[in-house]
N, C-alpha and C positions, 0 to 999 in steps of 0.2 A: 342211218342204217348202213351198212356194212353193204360194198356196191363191188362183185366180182365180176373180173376181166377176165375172159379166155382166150386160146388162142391155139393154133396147131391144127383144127382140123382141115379135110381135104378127100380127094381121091388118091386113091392107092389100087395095086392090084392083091389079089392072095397071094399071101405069102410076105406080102412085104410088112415096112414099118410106119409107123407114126408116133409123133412126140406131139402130145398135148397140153398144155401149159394155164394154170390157174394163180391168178393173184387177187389179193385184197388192200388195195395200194391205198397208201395213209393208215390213219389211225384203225387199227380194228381192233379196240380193245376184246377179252374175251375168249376170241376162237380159241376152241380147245383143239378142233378136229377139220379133216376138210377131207373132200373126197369126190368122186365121180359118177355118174348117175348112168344109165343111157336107156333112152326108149326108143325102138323100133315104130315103122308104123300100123303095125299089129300089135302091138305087143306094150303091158305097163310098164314102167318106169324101174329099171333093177338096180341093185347095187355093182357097180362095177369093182372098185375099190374103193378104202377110207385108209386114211391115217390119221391116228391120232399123234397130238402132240410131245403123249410120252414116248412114243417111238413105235406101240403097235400098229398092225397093221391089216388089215381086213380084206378078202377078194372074193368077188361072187363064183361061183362054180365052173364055170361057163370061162373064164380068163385065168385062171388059177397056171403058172409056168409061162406064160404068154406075155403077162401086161405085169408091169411093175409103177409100183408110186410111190415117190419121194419126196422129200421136203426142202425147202430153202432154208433155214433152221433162222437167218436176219432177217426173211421178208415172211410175210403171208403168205408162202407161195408154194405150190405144189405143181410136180409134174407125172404124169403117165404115160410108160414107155409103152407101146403098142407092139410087138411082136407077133410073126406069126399073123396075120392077119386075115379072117378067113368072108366070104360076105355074109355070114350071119351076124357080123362085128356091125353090118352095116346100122346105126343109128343115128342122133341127134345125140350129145354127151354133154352132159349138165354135169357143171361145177357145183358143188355145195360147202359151204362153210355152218359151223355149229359153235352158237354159243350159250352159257345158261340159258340165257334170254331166248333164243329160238336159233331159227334157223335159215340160211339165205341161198336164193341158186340164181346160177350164174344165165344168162340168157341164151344159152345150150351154142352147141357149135356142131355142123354136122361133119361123122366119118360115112364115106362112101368105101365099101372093097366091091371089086370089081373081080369077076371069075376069069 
């Protein structure tokens, strides 16, 4: 099973940034897509962003000119530029990879914004 690593998050204030980082180190046959989750502690689980491997790319409403997410195009690897940062960003940010077969998330990592 396809075992993601994350890395990046942290406290920050509004306004500022964060760079959050996801890999699928070794074999991961499959992944087509990979992308970014984040749940509040109110609140389900939403889409942040995804990228797909043919180069689309997807952003939940709520980050849309803010967060950007790109791809290592050699490694299983994606990253999300955090911009703009405000504390309603404040979550837990779960990595997710996608393949035929299902689908795997990462063991979340938290962003704190601070007012």
């Amino acid at each position: 099973q396809v075992q993601l690593v994350e890395s990046g998050g942290g406290l920050v204030q509004a306004g500022g940034s964060l760079r959050l980082s996801c890999e699928a180190p070794g074999r991961s046959p499959g992944i087509y897509a990979m992308g970014w989750y984040r749940q509040g502690p109110e609140n389900q689980r939403e889409l942040v962003a995804i990228i797909h491997f043919s180069g689309n790319t997807n952003y939940g409403d709520s980050v849309k000119g803010r967060f950007t997410i790109s791809r290592e195009k050699v490694k299983n690897k994606i990253y999300l530029q955090m911009n703009s940062l405000k504390p309603e960003d404040t979550a837990v940010y779960y990595c997710k990879s996608v393949t035929p077969y299902g689908s795997t998330w990462g063991p979340g990592t938290q962003v704190t914004v601070s007012s």
